[in-house]
C-alpha positions, 0 to 999 in steps of 0.5 A: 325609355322616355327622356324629356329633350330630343337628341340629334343624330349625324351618322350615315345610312341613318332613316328619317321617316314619320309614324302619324305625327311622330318624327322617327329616326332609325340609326344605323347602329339600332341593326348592328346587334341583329347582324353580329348575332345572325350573320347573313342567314334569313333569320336574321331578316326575320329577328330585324323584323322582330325587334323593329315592330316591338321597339316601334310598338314600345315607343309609340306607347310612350309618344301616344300617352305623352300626346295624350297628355299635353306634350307637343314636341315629341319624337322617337329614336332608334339606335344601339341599345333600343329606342327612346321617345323624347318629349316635352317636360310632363308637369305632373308626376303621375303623367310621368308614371304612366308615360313610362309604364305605356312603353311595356304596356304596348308591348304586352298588347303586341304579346297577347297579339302574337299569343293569339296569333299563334294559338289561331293559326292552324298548323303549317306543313313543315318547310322553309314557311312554317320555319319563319313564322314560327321563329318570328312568332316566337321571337315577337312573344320573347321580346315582348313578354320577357324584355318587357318585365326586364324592363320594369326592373327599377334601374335607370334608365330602363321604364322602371327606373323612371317609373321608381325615380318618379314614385320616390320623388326627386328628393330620394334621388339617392335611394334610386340610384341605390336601388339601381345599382344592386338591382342592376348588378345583381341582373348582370350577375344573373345574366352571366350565370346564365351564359346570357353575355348582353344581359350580363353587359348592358345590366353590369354598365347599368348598375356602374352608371347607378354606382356614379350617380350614388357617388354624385348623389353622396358628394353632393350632399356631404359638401352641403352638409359642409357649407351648412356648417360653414355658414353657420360658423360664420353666423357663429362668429358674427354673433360672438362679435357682437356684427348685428343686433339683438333681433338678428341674434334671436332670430338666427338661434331660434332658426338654427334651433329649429333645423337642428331639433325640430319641435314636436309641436308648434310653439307659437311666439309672439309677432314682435319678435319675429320678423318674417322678411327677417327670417326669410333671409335667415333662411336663405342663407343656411339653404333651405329655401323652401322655409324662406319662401314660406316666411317670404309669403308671411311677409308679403301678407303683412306688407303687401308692397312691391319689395315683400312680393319681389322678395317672396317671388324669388324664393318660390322660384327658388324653392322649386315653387314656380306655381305659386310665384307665377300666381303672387305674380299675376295677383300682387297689386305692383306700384311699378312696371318696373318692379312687375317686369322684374318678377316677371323675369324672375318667372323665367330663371331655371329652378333647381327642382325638376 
């Protein structure tokens, strides 16, 4: 699994060390499911062994390709239910993509390691010897081979949840966690059939995390579907009482037009009648920003002063268009130092995209 943001970890006995140029760290918790499944035996030295060197492996595919790519700040952590690597934001989806498909590639590497192994080594006499390497050569190909593609499966927060999440596009959140959830519930259903009780477990709280999200997503979105119409209600209101000129009128119904039934093709309309820093406020106040920015920019070309650049930075940022403020920024021919610091701090606000 990779995340973007470290996490810090206080628990005892926890093992600090470094792997080339990544801090690792080992909680306590990440030998616990090793211990209540193999007591005291030697095989369960032999399966700590295992999952170490595969979830390490796992991990490091994640931190070698996010380093590969630019990212500085990244580490990795062992804990209860397996390892996660957390590094800087990726700014390109395909990045990601392959960040999250590194993990499951590095341990089908360490797979075919172990299947050649196995196939090479000439047979042992039968004893205490032949019993573990067999056992570890077989718990190495099991990890990895078939928890690996567990792990491709499109529930979050498994790598293919992430590589899925990302293929979709942040703008089908919702179809990923609707994904995830008849994904992940179906596995756990599976996994009980199977009498396999930690697959049944972890894919059924899976699937429930899935669920909530699908229920946050939902909310969300049906409460913005009510503050679009309560912000239309009340432009409603103002037009019927007559609150603002003829310009705003026309403007606003031909944007409320618009969103409800968009044309077919563009209809072009003369330029005395729309007001591009107009519309760009029109916009802004029904929430769709990115349609803002876009006339924002219009307004910008056509007057270039400080007001329309201050203006059209806003709402790129706004929009989840940081590249294009930060180059109208750095190409804007500002009157005022005042007026470049202000966008400049605009630059460094939080967009609401990821």
């Amino acid at each position: 699994m990779a995340d973007p943001a470290p996490r810090a970890t206080q628990l005892p006995l926890t093992l600090r060390f470094r792997v080339g140029p990544f801090p690792v760290t080992v909680e306590p918790t990440f030998w616990l499911l090793t211990l209540v499944a193999f007591r005291a035996n030697w095989t369960a030295v032999a399966w700590a062994a295992v999952s170490f060197v595969s979830v390490m492996v796992h991990e490091l595919g994640h931190a070698i390709t996010a380093r590969r790519y630019g990212s500085e700040q990244v580490s990795i952590r062992l804990y209860g239910l397996g390892g996660l690597t957390f590094h800087d934001h990726l700014p390109r989806r395909r990045q990601r993509i392959f960040v999250a498909l590194a993990g499951p590639g590095a341990g089908f590497l360490l797979g075919l390691l172990s299947l050649a192994v196995s196939l090479l080594l000439p047979p042992l006499p039968p004893g205490p010897v032949a019993s573990a390497v067999s056992f570890t050569i077989n718990g190495l190909l099991w990890v990895n081979f078939v928890w690996g593609l567990v792990n491709l499966l499109p529930v979050p927060p498994l790598d293919g949840g992430h590589v899925f999440a990302e293929a979709v596009g942040p703008k089908n959140a919702l179809l990923a966690a609707q994904v995830g959830a008849v994904v992940g519930l179906i596995a756990a259903v599976e996994g009980f059939r199977r009498g396999n009780l930690f697959a049944a477990v972890m894919f059924g709280f899976l699937s429930f995390r899935c669920f909530a999200t699908w229920w946050r997503i939902w909310a969300e979105r049906r409460l913005q579907r009510q503050l679009q119409r309560a912000r239309e209600t009340l432009w409603e209101d103002a037009l019927a009482e007559d609150q603002v000129g003829e310009a705003h009128r026309a403007a606003f119904r031909e944007t409320m037009r618009s969103l409800r039934e968009p044309p077919r093709a563009p209809e072009p309309e003369p330029e005395a009648e729309r007001d591009p820093a107009l519309m760009a406020r029109v916009f802004e106040e029904l929430g769709v920003p990115g349609r803002a920015a876009d006339r924002a920019l219009e307004a910008y070309r056509r007057d270039p002063s400080d007001a329309s650049a201050l203006q059209a930075v806003r709402l790129l940022v706004a929009a989840g268009r940081r590249p294009e403020a930060e180059a109208l920024v750095a190409r804007a021919r500002w009157s005022a130092e005042a007026t470049r610091s202000e966008a400049a701090e605009l630059l460094g606000s939080p967009s609401p995209t990821r």
